[in-house]
C-alpha positions in Angstrom: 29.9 47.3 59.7 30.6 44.9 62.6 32.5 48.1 64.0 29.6 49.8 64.2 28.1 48.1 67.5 31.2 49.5 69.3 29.5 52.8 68.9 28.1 53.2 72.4 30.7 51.2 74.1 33.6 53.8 74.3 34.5 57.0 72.0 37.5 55.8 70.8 35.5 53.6 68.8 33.3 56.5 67.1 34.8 56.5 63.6 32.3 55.9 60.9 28.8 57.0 61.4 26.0 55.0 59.9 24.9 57.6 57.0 28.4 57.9 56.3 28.9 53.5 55.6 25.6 53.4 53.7 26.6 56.2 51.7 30.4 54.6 51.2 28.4 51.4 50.1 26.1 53.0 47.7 28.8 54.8 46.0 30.6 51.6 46.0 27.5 50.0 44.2 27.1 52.8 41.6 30.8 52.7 40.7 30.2 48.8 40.0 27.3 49.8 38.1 28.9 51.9 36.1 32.0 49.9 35.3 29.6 47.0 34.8 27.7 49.1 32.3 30.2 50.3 30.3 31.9 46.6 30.1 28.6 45.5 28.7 28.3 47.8 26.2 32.0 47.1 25.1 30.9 43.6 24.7 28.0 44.1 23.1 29.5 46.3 20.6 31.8 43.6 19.6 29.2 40.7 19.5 27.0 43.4 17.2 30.0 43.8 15.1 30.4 40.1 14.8 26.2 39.5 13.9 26.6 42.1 11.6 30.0 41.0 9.5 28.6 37.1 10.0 25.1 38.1 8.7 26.4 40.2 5.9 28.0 37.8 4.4 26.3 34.6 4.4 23.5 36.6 3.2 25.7 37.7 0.5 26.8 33.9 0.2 22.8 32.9 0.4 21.7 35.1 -2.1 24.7 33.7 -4.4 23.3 30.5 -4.0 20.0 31.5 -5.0 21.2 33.1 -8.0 23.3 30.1 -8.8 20.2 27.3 -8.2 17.7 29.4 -10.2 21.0 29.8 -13.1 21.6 25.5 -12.4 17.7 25.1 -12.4 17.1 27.1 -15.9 20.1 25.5 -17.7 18.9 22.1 -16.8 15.3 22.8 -17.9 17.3 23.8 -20.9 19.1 21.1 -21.3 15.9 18.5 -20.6 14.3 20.4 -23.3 17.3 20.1 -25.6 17.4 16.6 -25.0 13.7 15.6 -25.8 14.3 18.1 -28.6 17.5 16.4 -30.2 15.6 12.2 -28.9 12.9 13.9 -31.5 15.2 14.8 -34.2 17.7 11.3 -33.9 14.2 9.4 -34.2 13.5 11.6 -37.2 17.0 11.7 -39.1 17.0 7.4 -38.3 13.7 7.2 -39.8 14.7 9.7 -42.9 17.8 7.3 -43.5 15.9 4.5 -43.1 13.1 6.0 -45.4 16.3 7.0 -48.1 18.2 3.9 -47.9 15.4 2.0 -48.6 13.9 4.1 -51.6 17.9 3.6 -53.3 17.3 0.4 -53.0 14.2 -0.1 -54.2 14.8 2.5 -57.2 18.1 0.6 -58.1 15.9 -2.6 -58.3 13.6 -1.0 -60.9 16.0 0.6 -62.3 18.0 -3.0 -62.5 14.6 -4.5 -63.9 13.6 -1.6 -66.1 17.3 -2.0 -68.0 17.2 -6.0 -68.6 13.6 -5.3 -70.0 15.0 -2.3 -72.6 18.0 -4.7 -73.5 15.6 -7.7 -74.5 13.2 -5.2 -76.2 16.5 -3.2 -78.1 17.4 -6.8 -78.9 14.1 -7.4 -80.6 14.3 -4.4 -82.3 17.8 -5.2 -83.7 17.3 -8.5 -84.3 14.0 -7.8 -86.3 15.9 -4.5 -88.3 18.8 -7.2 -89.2 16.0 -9.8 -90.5 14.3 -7.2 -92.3 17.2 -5.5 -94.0 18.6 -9.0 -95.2 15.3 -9.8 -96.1 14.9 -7.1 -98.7 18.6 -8.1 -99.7 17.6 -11.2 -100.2 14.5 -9.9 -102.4 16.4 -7.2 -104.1 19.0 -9.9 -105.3 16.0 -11.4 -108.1 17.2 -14.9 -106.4 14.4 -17.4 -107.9 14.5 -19.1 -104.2 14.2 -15.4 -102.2 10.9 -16.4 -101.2 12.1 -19.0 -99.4 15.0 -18.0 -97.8 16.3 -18.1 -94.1 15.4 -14.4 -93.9 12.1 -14.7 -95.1 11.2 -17.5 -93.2 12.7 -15.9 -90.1 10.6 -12.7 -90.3 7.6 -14.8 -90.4 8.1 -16.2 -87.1 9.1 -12.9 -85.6 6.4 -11.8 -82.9 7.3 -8.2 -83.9 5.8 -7.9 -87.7 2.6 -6.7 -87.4 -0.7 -8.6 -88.8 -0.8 -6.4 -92.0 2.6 -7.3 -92.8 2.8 -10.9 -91.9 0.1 -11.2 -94.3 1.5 -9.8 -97.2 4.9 -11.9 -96.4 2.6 -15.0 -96.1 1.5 -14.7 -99.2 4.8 -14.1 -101.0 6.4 -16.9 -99.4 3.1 -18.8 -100.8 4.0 -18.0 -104.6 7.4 -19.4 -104.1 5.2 -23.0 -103.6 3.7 -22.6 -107.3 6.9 -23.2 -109.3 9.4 -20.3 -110.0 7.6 -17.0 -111.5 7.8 -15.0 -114.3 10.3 -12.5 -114.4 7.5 -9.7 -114.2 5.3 -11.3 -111.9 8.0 -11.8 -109.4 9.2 -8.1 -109.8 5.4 -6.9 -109.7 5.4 -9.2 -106.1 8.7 -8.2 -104.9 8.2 -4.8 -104.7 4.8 -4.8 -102.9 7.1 -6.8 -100.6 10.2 -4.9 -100.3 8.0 -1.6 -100.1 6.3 -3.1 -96.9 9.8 -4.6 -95.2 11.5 -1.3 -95.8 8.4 1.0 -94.2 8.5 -2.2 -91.5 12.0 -1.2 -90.8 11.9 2.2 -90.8 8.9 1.7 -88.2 11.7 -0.7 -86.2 14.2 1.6 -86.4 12.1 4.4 -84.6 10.8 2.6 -82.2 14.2 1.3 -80.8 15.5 5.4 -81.1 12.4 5.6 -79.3 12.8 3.1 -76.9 16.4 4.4 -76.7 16.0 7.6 -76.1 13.4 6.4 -73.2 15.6 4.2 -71.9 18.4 7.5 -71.3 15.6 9.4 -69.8 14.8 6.9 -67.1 18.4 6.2 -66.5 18.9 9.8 -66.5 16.2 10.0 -64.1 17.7 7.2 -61.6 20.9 8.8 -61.8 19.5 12.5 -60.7 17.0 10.3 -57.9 20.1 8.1 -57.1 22.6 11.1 -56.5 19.6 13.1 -54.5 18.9 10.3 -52.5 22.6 9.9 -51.7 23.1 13.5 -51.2 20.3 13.4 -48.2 22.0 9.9 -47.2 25.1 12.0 -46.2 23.8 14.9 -45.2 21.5 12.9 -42.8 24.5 10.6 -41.8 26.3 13.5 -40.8 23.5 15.6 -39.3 22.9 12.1 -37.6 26.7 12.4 -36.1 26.7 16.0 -34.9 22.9 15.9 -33.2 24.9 12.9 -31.5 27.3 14.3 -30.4 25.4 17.4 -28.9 23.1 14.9 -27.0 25.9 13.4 -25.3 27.5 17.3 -24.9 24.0 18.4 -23.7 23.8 15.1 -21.1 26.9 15.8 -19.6 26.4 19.2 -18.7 22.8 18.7 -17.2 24.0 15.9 -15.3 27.3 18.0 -14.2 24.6 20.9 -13.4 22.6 18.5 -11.3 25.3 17.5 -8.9 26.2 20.8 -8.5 22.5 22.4 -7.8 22.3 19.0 -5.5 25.6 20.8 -3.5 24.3 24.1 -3.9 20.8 23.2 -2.8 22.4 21.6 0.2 24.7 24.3 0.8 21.8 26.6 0.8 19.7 24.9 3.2 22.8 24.7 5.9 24.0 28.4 5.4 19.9 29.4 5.5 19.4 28.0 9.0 23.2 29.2 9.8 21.9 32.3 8.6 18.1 32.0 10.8 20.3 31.1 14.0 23.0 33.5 13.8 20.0 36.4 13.6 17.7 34.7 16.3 20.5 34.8 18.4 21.7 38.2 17.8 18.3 39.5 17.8 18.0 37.8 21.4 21.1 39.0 22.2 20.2 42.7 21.7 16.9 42.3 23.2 18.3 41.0 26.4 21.0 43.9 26.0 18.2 46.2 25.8 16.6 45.3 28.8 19.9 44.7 30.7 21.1 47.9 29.6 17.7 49.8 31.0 18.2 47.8 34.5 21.7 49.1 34.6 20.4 53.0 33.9 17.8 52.3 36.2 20.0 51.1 39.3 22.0 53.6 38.5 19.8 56.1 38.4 18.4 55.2 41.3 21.5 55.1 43.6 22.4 58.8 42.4 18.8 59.8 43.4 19.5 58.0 47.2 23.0 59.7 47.2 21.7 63.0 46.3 19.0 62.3 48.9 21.5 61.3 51.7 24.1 63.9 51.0 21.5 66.7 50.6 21.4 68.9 54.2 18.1 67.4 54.7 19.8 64.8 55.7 23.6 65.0 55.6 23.6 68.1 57.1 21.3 68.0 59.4 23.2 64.3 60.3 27.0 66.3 60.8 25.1 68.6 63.0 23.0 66.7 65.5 24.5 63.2 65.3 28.3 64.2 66.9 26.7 66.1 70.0 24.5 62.8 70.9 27.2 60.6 70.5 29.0 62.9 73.0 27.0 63.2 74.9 26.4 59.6 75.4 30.1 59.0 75.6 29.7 61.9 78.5 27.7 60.1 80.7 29.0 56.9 79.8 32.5 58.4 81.4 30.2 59.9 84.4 28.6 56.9 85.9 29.5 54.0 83.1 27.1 52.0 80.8 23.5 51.5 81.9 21.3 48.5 82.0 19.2 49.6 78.5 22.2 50.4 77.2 24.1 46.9 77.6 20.6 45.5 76.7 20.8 47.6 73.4 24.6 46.5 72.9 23.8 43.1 73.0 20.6 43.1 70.7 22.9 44.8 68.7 25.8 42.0 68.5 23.0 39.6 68.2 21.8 41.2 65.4 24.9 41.5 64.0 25.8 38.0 64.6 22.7 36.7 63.1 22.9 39.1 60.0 26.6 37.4 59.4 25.0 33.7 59.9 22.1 34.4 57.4 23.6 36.9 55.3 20.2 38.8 56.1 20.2 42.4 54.9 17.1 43.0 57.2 18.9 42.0 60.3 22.1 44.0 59.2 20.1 47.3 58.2 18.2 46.6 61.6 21.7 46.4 63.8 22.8 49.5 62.4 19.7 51.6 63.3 19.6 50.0 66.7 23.3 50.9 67.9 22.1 54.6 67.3 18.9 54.7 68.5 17.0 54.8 72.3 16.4 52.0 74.1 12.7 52.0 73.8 12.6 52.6 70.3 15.0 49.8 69.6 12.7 47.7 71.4 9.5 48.4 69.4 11.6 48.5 65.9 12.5 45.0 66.7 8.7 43.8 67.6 7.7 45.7 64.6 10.2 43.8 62.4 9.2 40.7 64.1 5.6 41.3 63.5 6.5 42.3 59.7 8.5 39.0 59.6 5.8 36.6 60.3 3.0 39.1 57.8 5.2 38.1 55.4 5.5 34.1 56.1 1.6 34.1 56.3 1.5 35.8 52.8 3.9 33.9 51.5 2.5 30.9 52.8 -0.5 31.4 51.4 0.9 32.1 47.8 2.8 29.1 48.1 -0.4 27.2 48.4 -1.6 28.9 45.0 1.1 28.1 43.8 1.3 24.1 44.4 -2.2 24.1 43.4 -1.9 26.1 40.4 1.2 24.4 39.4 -0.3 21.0 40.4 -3.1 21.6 38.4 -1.0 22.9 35.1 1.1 19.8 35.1 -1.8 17.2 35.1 -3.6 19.6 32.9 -0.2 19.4 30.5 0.4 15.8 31.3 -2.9 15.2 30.0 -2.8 17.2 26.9 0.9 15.8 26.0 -0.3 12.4 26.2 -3.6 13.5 24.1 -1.0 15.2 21.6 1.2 12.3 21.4 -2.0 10.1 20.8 -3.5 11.6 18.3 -0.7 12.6 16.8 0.5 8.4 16.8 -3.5 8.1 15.1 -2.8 10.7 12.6 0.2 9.0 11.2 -1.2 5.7 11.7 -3.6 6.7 9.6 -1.7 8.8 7.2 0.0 5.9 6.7 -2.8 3.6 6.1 -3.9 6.3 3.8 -1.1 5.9 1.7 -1.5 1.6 1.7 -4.6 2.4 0.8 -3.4 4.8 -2.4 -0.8 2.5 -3.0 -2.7 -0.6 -3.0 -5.2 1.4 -5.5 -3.2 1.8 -7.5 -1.8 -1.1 -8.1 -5.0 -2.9 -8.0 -5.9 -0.2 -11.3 -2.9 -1.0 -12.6 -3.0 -4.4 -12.8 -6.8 -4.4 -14.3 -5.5 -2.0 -16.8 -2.5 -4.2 -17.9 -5.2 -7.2 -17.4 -7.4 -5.9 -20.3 -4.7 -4.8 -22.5 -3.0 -8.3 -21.9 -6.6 -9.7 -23.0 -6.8 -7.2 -25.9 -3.5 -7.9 -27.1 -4.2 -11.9 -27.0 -7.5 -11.7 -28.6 -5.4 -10.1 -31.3 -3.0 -13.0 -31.4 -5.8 -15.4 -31.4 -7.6 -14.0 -34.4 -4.8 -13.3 -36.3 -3.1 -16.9 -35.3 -6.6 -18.6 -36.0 -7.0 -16.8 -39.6 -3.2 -18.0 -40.4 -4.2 -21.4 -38.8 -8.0 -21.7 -41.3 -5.6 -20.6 -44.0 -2.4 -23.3 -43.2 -5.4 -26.0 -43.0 -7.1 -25.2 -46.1 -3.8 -25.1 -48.0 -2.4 -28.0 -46.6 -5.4 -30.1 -47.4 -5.5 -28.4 -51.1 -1.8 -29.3 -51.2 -2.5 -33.4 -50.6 -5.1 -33.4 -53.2 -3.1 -32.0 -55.7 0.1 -34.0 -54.9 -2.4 -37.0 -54.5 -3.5 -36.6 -58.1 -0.1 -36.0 -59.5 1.1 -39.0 -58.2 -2.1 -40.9 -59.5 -1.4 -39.3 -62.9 2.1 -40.9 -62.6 1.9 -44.1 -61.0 -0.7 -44.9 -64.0 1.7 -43.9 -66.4 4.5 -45.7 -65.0 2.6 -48.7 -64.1 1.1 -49.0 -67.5 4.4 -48.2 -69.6 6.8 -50.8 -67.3 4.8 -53.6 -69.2 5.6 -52.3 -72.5 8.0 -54.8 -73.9 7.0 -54.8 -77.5 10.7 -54.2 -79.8 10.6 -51.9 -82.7 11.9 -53.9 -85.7 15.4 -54.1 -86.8 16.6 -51.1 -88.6 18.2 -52.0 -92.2 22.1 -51.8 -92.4 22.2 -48.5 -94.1 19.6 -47.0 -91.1 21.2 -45.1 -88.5 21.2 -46.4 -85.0 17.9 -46.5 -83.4 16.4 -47.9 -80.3 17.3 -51.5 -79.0 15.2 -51.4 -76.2 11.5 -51.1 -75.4 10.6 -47.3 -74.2 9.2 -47.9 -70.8 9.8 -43.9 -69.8 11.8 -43.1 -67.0 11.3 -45.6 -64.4 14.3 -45.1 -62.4 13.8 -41.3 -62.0 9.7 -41.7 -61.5 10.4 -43.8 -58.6 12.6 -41.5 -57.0 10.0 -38.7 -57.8 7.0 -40.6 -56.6 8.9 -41.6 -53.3 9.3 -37.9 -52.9 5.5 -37.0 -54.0 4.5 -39.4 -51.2 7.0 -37.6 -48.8 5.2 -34.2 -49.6 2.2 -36.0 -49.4 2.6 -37.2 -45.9 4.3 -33.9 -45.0 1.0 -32.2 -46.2 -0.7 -34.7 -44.3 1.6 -34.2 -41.0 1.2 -30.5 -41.6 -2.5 -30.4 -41.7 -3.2 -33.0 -38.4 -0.7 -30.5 -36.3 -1.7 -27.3 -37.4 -5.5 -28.7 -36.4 -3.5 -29.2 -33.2 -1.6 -26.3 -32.1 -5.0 -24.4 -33.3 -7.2 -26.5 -30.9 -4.5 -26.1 -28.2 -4.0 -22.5 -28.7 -8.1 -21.9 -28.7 -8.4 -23.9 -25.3 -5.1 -22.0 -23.9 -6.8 -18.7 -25.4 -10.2 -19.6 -23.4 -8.4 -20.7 -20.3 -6.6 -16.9 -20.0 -9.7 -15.6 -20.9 -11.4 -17.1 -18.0 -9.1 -17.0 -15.5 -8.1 -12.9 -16.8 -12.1 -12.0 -16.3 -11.9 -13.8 -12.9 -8.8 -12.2 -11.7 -10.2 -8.9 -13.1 -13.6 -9.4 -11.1 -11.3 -10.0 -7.9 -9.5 -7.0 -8.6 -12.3 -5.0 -9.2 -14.2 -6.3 -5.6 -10.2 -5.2 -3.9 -10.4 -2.0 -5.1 -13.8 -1.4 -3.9 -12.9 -2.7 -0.9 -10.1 -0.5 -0.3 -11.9 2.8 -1.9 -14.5 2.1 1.1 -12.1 1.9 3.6 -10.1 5.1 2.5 -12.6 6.9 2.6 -13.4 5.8 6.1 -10.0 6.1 7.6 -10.0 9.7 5.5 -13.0 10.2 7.5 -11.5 9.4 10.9 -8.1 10.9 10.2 -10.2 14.6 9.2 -11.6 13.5 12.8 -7.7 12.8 14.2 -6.5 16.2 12.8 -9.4 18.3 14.7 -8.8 16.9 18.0 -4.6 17.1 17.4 -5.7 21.0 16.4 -7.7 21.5 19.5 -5.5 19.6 21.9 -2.4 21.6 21.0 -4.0 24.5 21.6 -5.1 23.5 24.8 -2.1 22.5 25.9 -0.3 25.7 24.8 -2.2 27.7 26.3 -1.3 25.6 29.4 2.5 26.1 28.3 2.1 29.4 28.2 0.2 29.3 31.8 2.9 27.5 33.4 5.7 29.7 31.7 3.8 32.6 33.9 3.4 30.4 37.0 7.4 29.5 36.7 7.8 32.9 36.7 5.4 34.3 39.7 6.1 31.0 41.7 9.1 29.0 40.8 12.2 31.2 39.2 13.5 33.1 42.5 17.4 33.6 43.4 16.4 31.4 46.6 14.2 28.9 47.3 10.8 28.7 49.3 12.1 26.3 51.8 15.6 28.0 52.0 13.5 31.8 52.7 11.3 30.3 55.4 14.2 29.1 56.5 15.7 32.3 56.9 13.0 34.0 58.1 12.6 31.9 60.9 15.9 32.3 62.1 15.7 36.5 61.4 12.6 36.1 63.6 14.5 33.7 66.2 17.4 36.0 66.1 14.7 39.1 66.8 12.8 37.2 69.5 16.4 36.8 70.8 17.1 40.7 70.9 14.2 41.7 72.1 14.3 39.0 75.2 17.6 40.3 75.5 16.2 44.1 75.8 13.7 42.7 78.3 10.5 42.5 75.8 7.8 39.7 75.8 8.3 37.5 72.8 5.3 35.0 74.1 2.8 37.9 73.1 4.4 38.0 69.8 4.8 34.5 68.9 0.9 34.0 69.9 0.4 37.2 67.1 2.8 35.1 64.9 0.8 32.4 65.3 
């Protein structure tokens, strides 16, 4: 391009016309384009791959996770019901066993008891069926002495023999007192007798088959109750064992469950917000493709339309045909009588411009140098002013927007300054109070809590008290029954004693033939009665003892009862006034933090709508490739560079800085 201001110096120099480098430079640009395009869609293409392989499969690995935690979370619910279930069924089979083992026991007690009483009663019934059968032995035998024999005499102490029969054996035994009978009245008695004892034995002897035959059925009975009970014993025992072992089973697995829905639930959350990122991005991605992509058919689009443009004949044609003969003719007269005055003018605006356009990198001034090495003096000359005037439009304009734009922006900072520092306020009151919230719940609770375990702790020593204080009235009354008793037993032998260690009378002197007697006085037992008294009055004085301390402990424990009373009911009554207390001031900081919320709602909004506000002034105001200071900057030296040209073409750049101004 810098070739180009040789174009009315000399002919040699008349290679490249103007419309032929723009249109070299905008097929340049739309070969870039294209190249550029097609690279981006090859890149895309492989990044869509990518979202689309990544996001396949961790939502495959997701949705395996979710299958696995709702699998982990339904055997654990399971399991947790399995467990309470087998808690209730151990607590059952221990009380069963508890409930079996005991009735054994207690059956082989009665059964124990209910055997020594048959033997004692079987060996009634024996003995009394021996007396009886040697009785009427005894009878049958016509002994003069039967009626008072051993048998005889045996039956009549026998607590079995019935009233009827005891009498009639009382009065045979009686006629044995009279002297010996005669032979007929004896037989005539005898058998009366006999007839009784034998239908008395007979009666026995049922009975005891009787009893017997009872006896087997109840031991029969303990045996089937015994081997029942022992059957459920074992059954339970090992029921007990295997329920055991599934608990522990059934623990292990939930537990093992757990930590692994703990990983999987962990898992889950990082490959869910893997998952959330990996779309936002690719979604963002192919958004921004989108758009990039319609740029790109748009610039390209656009060039093609300004190369049809420039290479239709309009243009191009017309261009070939009346461009060359001008140049010529130019180059003509500059041959004839050399370069004029306007035409070295317009050489040198053109360098300037040129040389300004390379300084700045302004396309304005490098667009403007081209059209003014091909164009007439005077029109180069007003193209320039024009541009100038165009030049300092635009600073005025964009002066003015850059005061809307401080001010705007100025505004939407303290605006957002103000409702961040708002936001962070309330937000600091909400937890605040949040928090005090909770203290407040917390304390509450507590405060319940403790008057709850306050009453039951009362409750529960009232109980004690009563039941300590009835066992107390009881201990007293027996203790005191105890030393009146032992009091009059040791009256009863301390007069005895006392009265008999006098007694020394002698009994006389037995005769030679006499068995041995007594040689001393009988004073009782004076030794052993004192060691029994000493011991009377050691029970005595540990009734005594037991009486004075239990009157004690149960005045101490009453005043230690009222005492906890009292200071429980006072405690409670504190407790009580606290939680009052702190239900008045939750509700008030509830109050306050409903307050809190509603201004945090408002505020926020208020300051995203300035968010969003200063997201459209960046935009308008602050995003551009160069900055404010660095365009005026620019500008001002395009419009220097211009004033230069045109002072150089012989124009008056006073008049147009006074415009500019």
């Amino acid at each position: 391009m810098r070739a180009v201001c040789a174009l009315g110096v000399a002919a040699s120099a008349v290679q490249v016309t103007p419309l032929q480098k723009v249109v070299e430079m905008l097929e340049g640009m739309l070969a870039k384009s294209k190249d550029e395009k097609h690279e981006e869609v090859v890149r895309f293409n492989t990044f869509k791959q990518w979202c689309d392989d990544t996001n396949n499969a961790k939502r495959a690995t997701v949705k395996d996770e979710k299958h696995s935690i709702s699998k982990l979370t339904a055997s654990i619910e399971k399991d947790t019901a399995t467990i309470a279930h087998l808690d209730d069924e151990l607590a059952r089979l221990n009380d069963d066993l508890a409930a079996w083992q005991g009735d054994l026991k207690a059956a082989a007690g009665i059964r124990k008891k209910e055997n020594i009483d048959f033997m004692e009663q079987h060996k009634d019934y024996t003995t009394s069926i021996d007396q009886l059968n040697q009785a009427v032995e005894s009878i049958k035998s016509h002994s003069h002495d039967a009626p008072q024999s051993s048998a005889l005499l045996q039956l009549q102490n026998n607590k079995l023999i019935p009233t009827s029969a005891y009498r009639v054996l009382q009065a045979f035994l009686q006629s044995g007192d009279d002297g010996v009978p005669e032979a007929n009245a004896y037989e005539s008695q005898s058998g009366g007798v006999v007839e009784v004892l034998t239908e008395l034995r007979r009666k026995f002897e049922d009975e005891r088959l009787q009893l017997e035959k009872e006896e087997a059925k109840e031991k029969f009975a303990y045996e089937q109750a015994q081997q029942g009970l022992s059957d459920n014993i074992e059954q339970g025992e090992t029921e007990l064992a295997t329920k055991t072992q599934d608990m522990q089973k059934t623990k292990k697995r939930k537990a093992a469950d757990e930590e692994e829905l703990e990983t999987t639930q962990k898992a889950l959350v990082e490959d869910s917000a893997y998952l959330q990122d990996t779309e936002n991005l690719c979604l963002e991605k192919a958004q921004a493709y989108e758009n990039r992509q319609v740029t790109r058919a748009g610039e390209i689009e656009a060039i093609e339309q300004a190369l049809g443009i420039l290479n239709s004949d309009d243009v191009k044609g017309n261009a070939e045909k009346h461009l060359p003969s001008l140049t010529q003719r130019g180059v003509a007269l500059v041959q004839l009588r050399g370069e004029s005055r306007g035409e070295a003018a317009t050489r040198k605006a053109v360098e300037l411009l040129q040389s300004a356009a390379q300084r700045t990198g302004s396309r304005t001034l490098e667009m403007l140098a081209i059209q003014a090495s091909g164009d007439p003096f005077q029109k180069v000359k007003k193209m320039i002013a024009d541009m100038i005037t165009k030049l300092m439009n635009e600073a005025n304009e964009e002066a003015t927007h850059k005061g809307f734009c401080d001010t705007e922006l100025a505004m939407n900072k303290n605006t957002r300054d103000e409702k961040s520092t708002n936001v962070e306020k309330l937000t600091a009151e909400v937890e605040e109070r949040t928090s005090k919230s909770d203290d407040f719940k917390e304390k509450l609770a507590k405060l319940t809590s403790d008057v709850s375990e306050l009453d039951k702790a009362v409750a529960e020593a009232t109980e004690t008290r009563n039941t300590e204080h009835a066992k107390n009235t009881e201990t007293i009354a027996d203790a005191k029954a105890g030393q009146k008793a032992v009091a009059s037993a040791l009256e009863v032998l301390k007069n005895f004693y006392a009265k008999n260690a006098a007694n020394t009378d002698l009994m006389q002197g037995p005769a030679d033939d006499a068995p041995a007697t007594f040689d001393e006085p009988e004073q009782g037992q004076q030794g052993a009665a004192t060691g029994v008294i000493g011991m009377l009055e050691v029970v005595l004085s540990d009734f005594t003892r037991l009486e004075t301390e239990t009157t004690e402990d149960e005045s101490e424990a009453q005043s230690e009862y009222d005492t906890f009373v009292n200071e429980s009911k006072e405690d409670k009554a504190v407790k009580q006034l606290d939680i009052e207390t702190y239900t008045a001031d939750l509700q008030r900081n509830e109050g306050k933090l409903h307050d809190a919320q509603t201004s945090l709602e408002d505020e926020q909004a208020e300051l995203d709508t300035a968010e969003k506000y200063f997201e459209e002034l960046k935009e308008e105001c602050v995003t551009q490739p160069v900055s404010y200071e660095e365009r005026v900057r620019q500008r001002e030296e395009e419009i220097a560079s211009l004033q230069n040209a045109l002072q150089v073409l012989g124009g008056d750049s006073n008049i147009l800085d006074s415009q500019g101004a």
